[in-house]
C-alpha positions as CSV (number, residue, x, y, z in Angstrom):
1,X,6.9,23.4,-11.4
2,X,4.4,20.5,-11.7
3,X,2.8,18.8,-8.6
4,X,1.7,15.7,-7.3
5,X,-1.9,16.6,-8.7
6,X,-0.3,17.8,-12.3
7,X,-1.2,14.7,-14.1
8,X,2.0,15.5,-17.0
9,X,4.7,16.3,-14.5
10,X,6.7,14.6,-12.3
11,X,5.8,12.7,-9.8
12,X,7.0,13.3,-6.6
13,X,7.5,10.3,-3.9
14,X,9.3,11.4,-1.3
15,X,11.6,13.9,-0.6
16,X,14.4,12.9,-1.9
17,X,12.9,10.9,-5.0
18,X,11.4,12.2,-7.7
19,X,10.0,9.7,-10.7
20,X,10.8,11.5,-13.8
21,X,7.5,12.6,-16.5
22,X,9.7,10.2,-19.2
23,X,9.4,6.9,-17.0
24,X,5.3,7.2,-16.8
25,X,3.6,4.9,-19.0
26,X,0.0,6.1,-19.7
27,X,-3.1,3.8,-21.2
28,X,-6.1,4.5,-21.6
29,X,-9.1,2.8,-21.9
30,X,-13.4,2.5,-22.1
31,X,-14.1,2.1,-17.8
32,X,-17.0,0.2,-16.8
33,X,-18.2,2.3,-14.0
34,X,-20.5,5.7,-13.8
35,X,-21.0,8.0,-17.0
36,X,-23.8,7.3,-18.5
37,X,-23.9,7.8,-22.4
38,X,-20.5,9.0,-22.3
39,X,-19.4,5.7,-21.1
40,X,-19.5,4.4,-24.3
41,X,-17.2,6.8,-26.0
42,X,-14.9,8.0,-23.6
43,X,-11.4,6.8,-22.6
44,X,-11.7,7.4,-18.4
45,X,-10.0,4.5,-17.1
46,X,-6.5,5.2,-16.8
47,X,-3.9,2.1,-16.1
48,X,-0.2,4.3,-15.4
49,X,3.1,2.2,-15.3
50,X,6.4,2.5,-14.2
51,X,9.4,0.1,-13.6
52,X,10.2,1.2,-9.9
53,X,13.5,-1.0,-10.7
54,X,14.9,1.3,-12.9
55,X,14.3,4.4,-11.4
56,X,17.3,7.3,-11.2
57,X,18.4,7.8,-7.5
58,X,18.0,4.9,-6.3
59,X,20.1,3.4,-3.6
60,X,20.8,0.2,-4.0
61,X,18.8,-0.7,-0.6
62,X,16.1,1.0,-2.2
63,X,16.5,-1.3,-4.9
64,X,16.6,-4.2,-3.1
65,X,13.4,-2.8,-1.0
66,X,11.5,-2.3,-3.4
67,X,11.8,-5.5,-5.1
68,X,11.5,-7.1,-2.0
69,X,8.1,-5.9,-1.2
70,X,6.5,-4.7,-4.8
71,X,8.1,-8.7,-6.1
72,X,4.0,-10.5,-6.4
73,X,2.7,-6.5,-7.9
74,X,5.7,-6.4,-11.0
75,X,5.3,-7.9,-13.9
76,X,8.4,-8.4,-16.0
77,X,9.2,-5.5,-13.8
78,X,7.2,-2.8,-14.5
79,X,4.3,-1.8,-11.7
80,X,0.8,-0.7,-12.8
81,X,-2.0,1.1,-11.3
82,X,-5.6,1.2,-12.4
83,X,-7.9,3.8,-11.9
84,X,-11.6,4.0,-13.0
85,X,-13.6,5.3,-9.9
86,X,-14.2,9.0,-11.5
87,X,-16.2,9.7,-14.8
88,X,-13.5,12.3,-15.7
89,X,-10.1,11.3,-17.2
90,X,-8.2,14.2,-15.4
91,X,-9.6,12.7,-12.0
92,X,-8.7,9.0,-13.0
93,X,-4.8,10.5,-14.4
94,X,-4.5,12.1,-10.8
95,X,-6.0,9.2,-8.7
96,X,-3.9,6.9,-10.3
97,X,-0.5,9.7,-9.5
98,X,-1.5,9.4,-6.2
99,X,-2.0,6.1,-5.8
100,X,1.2,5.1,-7.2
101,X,3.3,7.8,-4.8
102,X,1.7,5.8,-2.0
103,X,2.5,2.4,-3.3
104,X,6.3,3.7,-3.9
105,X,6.3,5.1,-0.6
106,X,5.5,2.2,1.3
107,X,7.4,0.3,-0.1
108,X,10.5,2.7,-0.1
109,X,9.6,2.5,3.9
110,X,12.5,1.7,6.4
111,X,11.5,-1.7,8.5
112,X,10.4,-1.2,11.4
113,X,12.5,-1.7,14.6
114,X,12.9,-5.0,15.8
115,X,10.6,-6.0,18.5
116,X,11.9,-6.3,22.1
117,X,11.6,-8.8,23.8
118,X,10.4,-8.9,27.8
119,X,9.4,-10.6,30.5
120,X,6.3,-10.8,31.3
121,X,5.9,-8.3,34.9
122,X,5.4,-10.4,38.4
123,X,1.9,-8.1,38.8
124,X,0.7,-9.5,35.3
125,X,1.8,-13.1,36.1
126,X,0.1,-13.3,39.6
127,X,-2.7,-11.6,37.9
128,X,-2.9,-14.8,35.0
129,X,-2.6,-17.3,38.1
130,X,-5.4,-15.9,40.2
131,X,-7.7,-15.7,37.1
132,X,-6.7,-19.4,36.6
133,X,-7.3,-20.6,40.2
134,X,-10.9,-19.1,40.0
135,X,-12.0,-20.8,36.9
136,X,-10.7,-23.9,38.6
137,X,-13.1,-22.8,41.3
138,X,-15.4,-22.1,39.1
139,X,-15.9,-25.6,37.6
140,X,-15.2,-27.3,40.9
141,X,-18.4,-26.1,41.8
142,X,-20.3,-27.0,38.8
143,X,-19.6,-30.6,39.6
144,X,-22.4,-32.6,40.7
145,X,-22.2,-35.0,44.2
146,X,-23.9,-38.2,43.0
């Protein structure tokens, strides 16, 4: 079975989804960074795409989700990640896995629960009163007696 770090298999998300090998789109091109000669002639940076849209197995909140929150990253709909840090094109392939697994799994996320709201506590309140009445002090005394 492939893993996360098999840079031809699938690519696993979370537990329940799985982006098929088929729906990876690989390019490949001349990076810009760290290699030296090799540079020149070798095809390290690696730009993977997918269109998270039209995944299998997704719900149609996850749908919604993620083009909620990946909307400003799509283009025509399809996602893609860049990866050029490494001088090897195995590192870049798998770099660029990961990083797309973490992009999909944020924005697969659940919100977060609403914020509750609360009084503030009568310790906290006298608290921001006294701290007020001494700076009051505090510049009464600056003042001059002319």
């Amino acid at each position: 079975m492939a893993g996360a770090d098999d840079p031809s298999g699938d690519l696993p998300v979370t537990g329940s989804l799985v982006v098929p090998a088929a729906a990876l789109n690989w390019r490949f091109s001349r990076s810009s960074g760290p290699g030296g000669q090799g540079v020149n002639t070798a095809d390290s940076r690696v730009e993977l795409s997918v269109a998270p849209l039209e995944m299998p197995g997704l719900s149609e909140a996850q749908q919604q989700r993620l083009a909620e929150r990946l909307g400003t990253r799509l283009v025509d709909g399809v996602l893609t990640i860049a990866a050029s840090e490494y001088r090897q094109q195995l590192r870049n392939r798998q770099a660029a896995r990961e990083r797309l697994a973490a992009v999909l799994r944020a924005a697969l996320a659940p919100p977060p629960r609403a914020r509750r709201r609360t009084k503030p506590t009568r310790g906290s309140q006298e608290r921001r009163i006294e701290a007020k009445k001494q700076r009051g002090q505090l510049k009464k005394q600056r003042r001059s007696w002319d």
